[in-house]
C-alpha positions as CSV (number, residue, x, y, z in Angstrom):
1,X,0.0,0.0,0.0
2,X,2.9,2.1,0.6
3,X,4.1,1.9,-2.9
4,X,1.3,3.1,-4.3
5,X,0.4,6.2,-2.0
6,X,4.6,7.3,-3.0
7,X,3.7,6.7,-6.7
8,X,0.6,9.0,-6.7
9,X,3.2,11.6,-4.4
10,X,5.5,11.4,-7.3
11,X,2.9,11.6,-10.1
12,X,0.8,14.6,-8.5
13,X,4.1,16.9,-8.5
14,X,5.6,15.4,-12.0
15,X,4.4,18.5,-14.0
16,X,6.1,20.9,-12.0
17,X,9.3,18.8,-11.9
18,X,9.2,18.1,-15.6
19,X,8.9,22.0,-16.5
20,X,11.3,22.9,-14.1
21,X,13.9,20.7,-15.4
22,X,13.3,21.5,-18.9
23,X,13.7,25.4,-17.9
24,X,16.8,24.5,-16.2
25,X,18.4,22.9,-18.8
26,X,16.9,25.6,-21.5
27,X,19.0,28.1,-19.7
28,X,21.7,26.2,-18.7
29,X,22.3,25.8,-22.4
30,X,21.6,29.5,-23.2
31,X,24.7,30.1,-20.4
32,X,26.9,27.6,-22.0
33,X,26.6,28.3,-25.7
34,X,27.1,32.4,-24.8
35,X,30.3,31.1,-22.9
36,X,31.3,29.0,-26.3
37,X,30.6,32.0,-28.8
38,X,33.0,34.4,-26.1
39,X,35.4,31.9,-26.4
40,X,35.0,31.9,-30.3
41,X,34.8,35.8,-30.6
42,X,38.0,35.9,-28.1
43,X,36.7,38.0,-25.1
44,X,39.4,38.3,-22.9
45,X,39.7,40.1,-19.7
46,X,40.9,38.4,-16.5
47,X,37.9,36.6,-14.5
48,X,38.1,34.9,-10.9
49,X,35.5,33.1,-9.9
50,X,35.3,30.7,-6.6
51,X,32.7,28.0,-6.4
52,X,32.1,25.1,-3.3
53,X,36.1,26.0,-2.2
54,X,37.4,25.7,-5.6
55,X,39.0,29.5,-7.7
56,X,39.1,29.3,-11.5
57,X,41.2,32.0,-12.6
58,X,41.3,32.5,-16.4
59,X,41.1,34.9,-19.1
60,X,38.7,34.4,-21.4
61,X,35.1,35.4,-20.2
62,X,33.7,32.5,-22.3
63,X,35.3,29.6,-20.2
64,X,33.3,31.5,-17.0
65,X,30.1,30.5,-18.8
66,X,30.3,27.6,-19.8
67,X,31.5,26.8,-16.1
68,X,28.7,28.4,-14.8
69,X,25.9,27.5,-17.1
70,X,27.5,24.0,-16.8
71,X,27.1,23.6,-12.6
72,X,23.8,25.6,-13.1
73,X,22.5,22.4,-15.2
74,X,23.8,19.3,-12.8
75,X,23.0,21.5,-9.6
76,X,19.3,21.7,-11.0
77,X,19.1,18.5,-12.1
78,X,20.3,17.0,-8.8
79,X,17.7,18.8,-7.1
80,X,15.0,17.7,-8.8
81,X,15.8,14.3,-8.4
82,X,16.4,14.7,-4.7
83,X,12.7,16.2,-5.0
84,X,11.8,13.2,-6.8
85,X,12.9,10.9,-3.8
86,X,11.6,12.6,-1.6
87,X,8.2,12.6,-3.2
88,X,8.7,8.7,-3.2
89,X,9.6,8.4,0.5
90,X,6.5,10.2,1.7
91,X,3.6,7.4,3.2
């Protein structure tokens, strides 16, 4: 009976999931084909960026975005699917 109270949990809040993620990863995208045309075009300037105890120092602007649209994505995603398993672990 458990089993199928978590399955209707999970298939009540699948829409929002579903369009969440596939905003996520539209944008995430967006972020990291911006980052690939700077890197094409050659925008330079010197960037720093720390992220979870890590620095990336570099300097081209592109590399930033794709970086950042990159985390952005598997950050998301991650989230979801901890949603996901949550909504499967409620009785």
């Amino acid at each position: 009976m458990a089993e199928i109270a978590s399955v209707a949990h999970i298939r009540a809040g699948e829409g929002i999931l579903k369009w969440t993620l596939l905003i996520t990863l539209v944008i995430a995208l967006a972020i990291v084909i911006a980052g690939c045309v700077l890197v094409y075009l050659g925008a330079s300037g010197q960037s720093e960026m720390s992220l979870f105890g890590s620095t990336v120092s570099t300097t081209s602007v592109g590399v930033i975005g794709i970086f950042c649209g990159t985390v952005l994505g598997i950050l998301n995603t991650r989230r979801i699917l901890k949603a996901v398993e949550r909504l499967g672990a409620l009785p």
